[in-house]
C-alpha positions as CSV (number, residue, x, y, z in Angstrom):
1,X,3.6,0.8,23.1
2,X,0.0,2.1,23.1
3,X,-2.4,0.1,21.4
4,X,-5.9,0.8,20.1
5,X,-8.8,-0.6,18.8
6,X,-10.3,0.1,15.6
7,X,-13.6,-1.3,14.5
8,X,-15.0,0.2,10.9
9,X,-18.2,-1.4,10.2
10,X,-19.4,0.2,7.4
11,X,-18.5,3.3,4.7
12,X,-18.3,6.1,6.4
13,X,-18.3,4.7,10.6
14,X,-15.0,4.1,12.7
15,X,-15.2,4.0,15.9
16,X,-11.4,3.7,18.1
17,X,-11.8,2.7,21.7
18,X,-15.3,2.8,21.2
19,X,-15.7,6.3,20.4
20,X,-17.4,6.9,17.5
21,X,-14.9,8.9,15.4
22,X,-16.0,12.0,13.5
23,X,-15.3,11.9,9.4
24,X,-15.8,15.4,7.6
25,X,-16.8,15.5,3.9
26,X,-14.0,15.9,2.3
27,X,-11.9,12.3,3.4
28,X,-12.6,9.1,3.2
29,X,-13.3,7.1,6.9
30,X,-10.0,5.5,6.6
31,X,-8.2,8.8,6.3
32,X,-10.0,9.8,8.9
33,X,-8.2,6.5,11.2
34,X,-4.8,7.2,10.2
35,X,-5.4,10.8,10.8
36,X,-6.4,10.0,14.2
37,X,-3.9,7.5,15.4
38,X,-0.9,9.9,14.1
39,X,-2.0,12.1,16.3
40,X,-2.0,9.9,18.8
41,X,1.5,9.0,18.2
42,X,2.2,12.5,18.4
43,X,1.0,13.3,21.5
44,X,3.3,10.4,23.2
45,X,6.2,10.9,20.7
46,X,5.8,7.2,20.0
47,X,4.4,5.2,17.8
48,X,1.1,3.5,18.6
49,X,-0.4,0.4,17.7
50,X,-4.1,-0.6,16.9
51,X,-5.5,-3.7,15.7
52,X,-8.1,-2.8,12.5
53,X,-11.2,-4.6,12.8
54,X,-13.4,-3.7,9.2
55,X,-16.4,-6.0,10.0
56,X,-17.4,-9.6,9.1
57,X,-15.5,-10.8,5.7
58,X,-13.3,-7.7,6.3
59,X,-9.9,-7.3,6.8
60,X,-8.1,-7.6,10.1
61,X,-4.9,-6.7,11.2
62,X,-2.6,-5.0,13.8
63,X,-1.3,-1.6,12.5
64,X,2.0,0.1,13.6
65,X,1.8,4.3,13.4
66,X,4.7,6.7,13.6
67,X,4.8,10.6,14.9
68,X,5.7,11.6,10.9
69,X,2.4,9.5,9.9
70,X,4.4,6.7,8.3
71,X,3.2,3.2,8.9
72,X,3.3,-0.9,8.8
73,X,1.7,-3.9,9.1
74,X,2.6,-5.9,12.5
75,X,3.6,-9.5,11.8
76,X,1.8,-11.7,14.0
77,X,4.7,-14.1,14.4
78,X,7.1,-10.4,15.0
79,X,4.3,-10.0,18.0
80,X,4.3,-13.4,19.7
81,X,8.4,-13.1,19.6
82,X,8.4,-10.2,21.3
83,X,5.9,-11.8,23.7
84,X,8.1,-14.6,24.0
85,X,11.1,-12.7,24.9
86,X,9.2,-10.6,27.5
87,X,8.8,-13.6,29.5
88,X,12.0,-14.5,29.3
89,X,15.0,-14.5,32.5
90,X,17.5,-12.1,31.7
91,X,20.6,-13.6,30.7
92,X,23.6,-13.4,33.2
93,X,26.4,-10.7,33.0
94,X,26.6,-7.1,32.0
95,X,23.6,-6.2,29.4
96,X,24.8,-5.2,26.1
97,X,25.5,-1.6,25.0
98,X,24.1,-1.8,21.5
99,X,21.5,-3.6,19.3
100,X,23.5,-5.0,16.5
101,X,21.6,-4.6,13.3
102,X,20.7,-7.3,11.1
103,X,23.4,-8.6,8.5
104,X,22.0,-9.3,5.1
105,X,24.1,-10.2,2.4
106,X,24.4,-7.6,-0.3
107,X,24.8,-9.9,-3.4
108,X,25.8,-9.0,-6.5
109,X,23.3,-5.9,-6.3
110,X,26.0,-3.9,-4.7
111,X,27.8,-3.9,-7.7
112,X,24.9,-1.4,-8.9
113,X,25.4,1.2,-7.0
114,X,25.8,4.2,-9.5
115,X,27.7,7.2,-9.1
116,X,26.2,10.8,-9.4
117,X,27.7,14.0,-8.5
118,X,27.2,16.3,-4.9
119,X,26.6,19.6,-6.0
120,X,29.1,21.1,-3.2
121,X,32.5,19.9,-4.5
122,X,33.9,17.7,-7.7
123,X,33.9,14.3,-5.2
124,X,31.5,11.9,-7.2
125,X,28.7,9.7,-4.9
126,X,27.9,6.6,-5.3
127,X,23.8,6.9,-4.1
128,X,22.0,9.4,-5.3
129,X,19.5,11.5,-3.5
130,X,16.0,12.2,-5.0
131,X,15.2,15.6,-6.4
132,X,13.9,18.5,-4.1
133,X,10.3,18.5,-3.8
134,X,8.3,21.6,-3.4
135,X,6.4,23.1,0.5
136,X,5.4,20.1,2.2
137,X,1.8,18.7,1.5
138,X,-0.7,18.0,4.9
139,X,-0.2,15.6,6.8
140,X,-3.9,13.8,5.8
141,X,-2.7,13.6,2.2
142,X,0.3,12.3,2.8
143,X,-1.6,9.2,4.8
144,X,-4.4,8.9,2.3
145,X,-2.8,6.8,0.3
146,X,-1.5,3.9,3.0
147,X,-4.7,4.6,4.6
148,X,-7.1,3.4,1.6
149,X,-4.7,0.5,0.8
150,X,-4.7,-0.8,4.8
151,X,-8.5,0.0,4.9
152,X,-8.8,-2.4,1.7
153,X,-6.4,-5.4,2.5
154,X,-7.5,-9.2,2.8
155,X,-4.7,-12.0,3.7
156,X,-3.8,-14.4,0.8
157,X,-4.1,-17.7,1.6
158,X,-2.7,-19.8,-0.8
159,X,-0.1,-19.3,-3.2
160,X,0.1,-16.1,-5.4
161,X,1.1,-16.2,-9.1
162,X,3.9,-15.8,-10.8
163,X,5.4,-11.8,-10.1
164,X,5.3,-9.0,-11.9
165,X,9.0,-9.2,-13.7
166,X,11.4,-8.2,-11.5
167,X,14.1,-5.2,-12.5
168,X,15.9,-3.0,-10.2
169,X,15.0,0.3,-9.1
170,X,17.3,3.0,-10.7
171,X,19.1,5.3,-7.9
172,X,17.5,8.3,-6.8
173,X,18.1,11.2,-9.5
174,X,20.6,14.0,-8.2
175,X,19.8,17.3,-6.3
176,X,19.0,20.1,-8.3
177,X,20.3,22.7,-5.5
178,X,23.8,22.4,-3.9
179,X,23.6,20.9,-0.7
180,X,24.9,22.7,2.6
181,X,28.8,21.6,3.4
182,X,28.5,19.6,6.0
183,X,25.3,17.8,4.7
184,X,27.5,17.3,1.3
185,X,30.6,15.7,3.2
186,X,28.0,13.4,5.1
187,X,26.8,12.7,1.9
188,X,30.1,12.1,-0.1
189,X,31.3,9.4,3.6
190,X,27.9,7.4,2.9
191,X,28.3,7.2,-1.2
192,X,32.1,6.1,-0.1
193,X,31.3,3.5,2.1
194,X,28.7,2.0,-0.7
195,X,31.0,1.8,-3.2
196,X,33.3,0.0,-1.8
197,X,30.6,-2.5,-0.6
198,X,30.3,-1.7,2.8
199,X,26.4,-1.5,3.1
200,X,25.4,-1.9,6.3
201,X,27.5,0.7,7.5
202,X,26.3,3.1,4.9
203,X,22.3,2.1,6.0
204,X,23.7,3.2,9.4
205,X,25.0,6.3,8.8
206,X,22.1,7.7,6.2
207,X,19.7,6.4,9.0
208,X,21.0,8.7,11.6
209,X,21.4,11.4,9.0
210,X,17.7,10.6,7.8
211,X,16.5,11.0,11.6
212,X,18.8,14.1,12.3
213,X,17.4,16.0,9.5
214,X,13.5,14.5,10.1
215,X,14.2,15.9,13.2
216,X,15.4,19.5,12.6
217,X,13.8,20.3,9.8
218,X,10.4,17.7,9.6
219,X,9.9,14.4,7.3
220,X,8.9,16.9,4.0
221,X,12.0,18.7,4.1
222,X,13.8,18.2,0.8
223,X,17.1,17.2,3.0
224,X,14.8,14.7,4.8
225,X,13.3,13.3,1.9
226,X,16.6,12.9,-0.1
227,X,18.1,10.7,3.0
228,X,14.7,8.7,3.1
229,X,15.3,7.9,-0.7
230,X,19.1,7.2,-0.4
231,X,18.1,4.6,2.9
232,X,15.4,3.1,0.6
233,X,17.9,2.3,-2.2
234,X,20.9,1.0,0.2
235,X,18.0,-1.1,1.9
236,X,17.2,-2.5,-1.6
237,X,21.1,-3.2,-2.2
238,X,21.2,-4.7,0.9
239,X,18.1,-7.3,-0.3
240,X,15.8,-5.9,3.0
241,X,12.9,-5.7,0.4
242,X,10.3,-5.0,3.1
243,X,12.3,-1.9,3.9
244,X,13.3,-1.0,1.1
245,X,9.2,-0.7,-0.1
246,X,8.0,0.9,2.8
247,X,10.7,3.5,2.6
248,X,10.5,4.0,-1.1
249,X,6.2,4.6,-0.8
250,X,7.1,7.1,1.6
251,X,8.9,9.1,-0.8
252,X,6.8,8.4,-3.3
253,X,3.4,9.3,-1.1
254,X,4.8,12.8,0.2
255,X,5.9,13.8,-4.1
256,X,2.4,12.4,-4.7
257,X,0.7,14.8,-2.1
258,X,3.1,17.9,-2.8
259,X,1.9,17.4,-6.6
260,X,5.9,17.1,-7.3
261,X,7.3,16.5,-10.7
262,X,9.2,14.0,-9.7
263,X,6.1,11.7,-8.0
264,X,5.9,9.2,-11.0
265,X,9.6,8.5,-10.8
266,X,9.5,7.7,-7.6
267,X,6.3,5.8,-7.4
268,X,8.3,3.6,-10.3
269,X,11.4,3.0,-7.7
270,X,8.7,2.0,-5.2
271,X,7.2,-0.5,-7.8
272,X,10.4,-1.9,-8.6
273,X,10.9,-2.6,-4.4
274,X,7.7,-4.0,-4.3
275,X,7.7,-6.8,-6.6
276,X,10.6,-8.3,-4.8
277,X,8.4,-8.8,-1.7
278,X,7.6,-12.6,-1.2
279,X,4.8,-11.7,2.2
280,X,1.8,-12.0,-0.3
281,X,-0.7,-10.3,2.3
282,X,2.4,-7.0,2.4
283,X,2.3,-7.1,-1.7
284,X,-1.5,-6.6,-1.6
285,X,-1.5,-4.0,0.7
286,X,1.4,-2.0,-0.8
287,X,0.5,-3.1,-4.7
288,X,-2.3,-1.4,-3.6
289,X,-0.9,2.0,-2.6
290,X,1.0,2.1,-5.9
291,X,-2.4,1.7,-7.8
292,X,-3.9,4.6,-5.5
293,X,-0.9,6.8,-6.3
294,X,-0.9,6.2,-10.1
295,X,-4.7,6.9,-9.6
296,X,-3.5,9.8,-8.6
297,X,-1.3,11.0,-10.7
298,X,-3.4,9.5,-14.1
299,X,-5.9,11.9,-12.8
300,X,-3.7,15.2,-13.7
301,X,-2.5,13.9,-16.7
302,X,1.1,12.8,-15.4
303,X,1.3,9.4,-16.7
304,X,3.5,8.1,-19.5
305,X,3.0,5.0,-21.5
306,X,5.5,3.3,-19.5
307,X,4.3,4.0,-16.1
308,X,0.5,3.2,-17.9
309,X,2.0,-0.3,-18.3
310,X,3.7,-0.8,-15.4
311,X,0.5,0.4,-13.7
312,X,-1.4,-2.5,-14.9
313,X,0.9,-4.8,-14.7
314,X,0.8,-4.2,-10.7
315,X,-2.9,-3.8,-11.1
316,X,-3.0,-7.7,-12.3
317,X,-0.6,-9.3,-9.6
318,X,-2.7,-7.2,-7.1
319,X,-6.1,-8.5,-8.2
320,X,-4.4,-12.3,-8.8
321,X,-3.6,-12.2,-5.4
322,X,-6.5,-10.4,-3.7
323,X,-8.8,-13.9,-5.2
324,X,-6.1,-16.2,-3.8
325,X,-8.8,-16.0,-0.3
């Protein structure tokens, strides 16, 4: 993977590879980064990597970049495995075909899997995709929210306090258009295979449908965010937290950018993700993309009491744990 170096000394200076990078007016320096290594990424059709480097009594950490401009924080331990394994003899025998994805047990979260209707056809589904959201917003203000929250994180180092109270994100509302055929039935198989418990296999199959569509018809395609929202809710049945909240922003970042209707639902879903997280320095960095979005979105008057308090609430836990240094 191609990795980068990114050193931000001051407001308004980046500098990747030493090049000094060129910020216009009208975004922030750390808009300006993301902007910058997605474009990267695209021009290998890879992700990149680059380690962020904001100055003395900054933050630093190691970055991950996709083509579609979503991103994540590198574990260091995740890094020195996979350093570890490098070095390591091949084991004897045939290599194996497949990767076998993780198992988690699903708990008795599965049991919340509600069902909702497919437009296409009478079958009922047990996941529902989010609502369609309206011509895709740019790809800089879909990253300016993850790209003010990495710009701003610092590690915890001891103990965070108590939560914000946990409660479960509610399942994507229903489409508001009927869905193709074929996208339906793929649809109805995945809802099947969740209610009757069988989660991983559903994460499997609205993964490959999530890539197909991403694929044919780009990451702010209505079908393409729908699949991301369904994978983010069976990650969150499935107790993969960390997925589950880096999937759910997504959604939440591109209705936030597109100015969608449904942006302070889904930023509420991504809330509920988040406070299940127990990596304090991942629960600053992603409390503070919620705050950004509900910035956001308080700014044109789209906020109701609820999502006011829920708001602060995260805005507490966030600032609890960003003094825990």
């Amino acid at each position: 993977m191609t990795h980068f170096a990114v050193r931000i000394p001051g407001e308004g200076l980046a500098e990747i590879n030493g090049e000094l990078l060129a910020v216009g007016q009208d975004r922030s320096v750390h808009e300006a980064v993301l902007d910058r290594l997605q474009q990267y990424a695209q021009e290998r059709a890879a992700a990149v990597e680059a380690t962020v480097d904001e100055g003395p009594g900054g933050a630093h950490f190691v970055l991950q970049v996709a083509p579609d401009g979503s991103s994540r924080l590198v574990d260091p331990t995740e890094r020195a495995e996979s350093a570890d394994h490098a070095q390591e003899p091949p084991p004897p025998g045939p290599a194996a075909s497949a990767v076998a994805p993780v198992s988690v047990d699903s708990g008795p979260a599965a049991s919340a899997v509600a069902p909702v209707s497919v437009d296409s056809g009478p079958a009922a589904s047990a996941v529902a995709p989010v609502s369609a959201a309206p011509a895709p917003a740019p790809a800089s203000a879909v990253a300016t929210a993850v790209a003010t929250a990495v710009a701003r994180a610092r590690a915890a180092a001891t103990a965070p306090p108590a939560p914000v109270p946990s409660a479960a994100p509610a399942p994507p509302p229903p489409p508001s258009r009927p869905l193709p055929r074929e996208l339906a039935d793929r649809v109805a198989h995945i809802n099947a295979l969740a209610r009757r418990g069988r989660l991983e296999e559903a994460s499997a199959e609205v993964t490959a449908l999530r890539e197909e569509l991403t694929r044919t018809a780009g990451t702010e395609h209505p079908d393409a965010l729908e699949a991301r929202a369904m994978e983010a809710y069976l990650a969150y049945l499935r107790e993969d937290h960390r997925e589950a909240t880096v999937l759910a922003l997504s959604v939440a970042r591109i209705l936030c950018g597109a100015g969608a209707p449904q942006a302070p639902a889904a930023v509420a879903r991504a809330a509920a993700a988040w406070q299940r997280l127990e990596d304090d320095r991942a629960a600053e960095i992603h409390g503070r993309e919620l705050l950004h979005m509900w910035g956001r979105l308080r700014g044109g008057g789209r906020l109701s009491p609820a999502d006011e308090h829920l708001a602060h609430r995260v805005r507490d836990h966030v600032e609890a744990l960003s003094s825990c240094v």
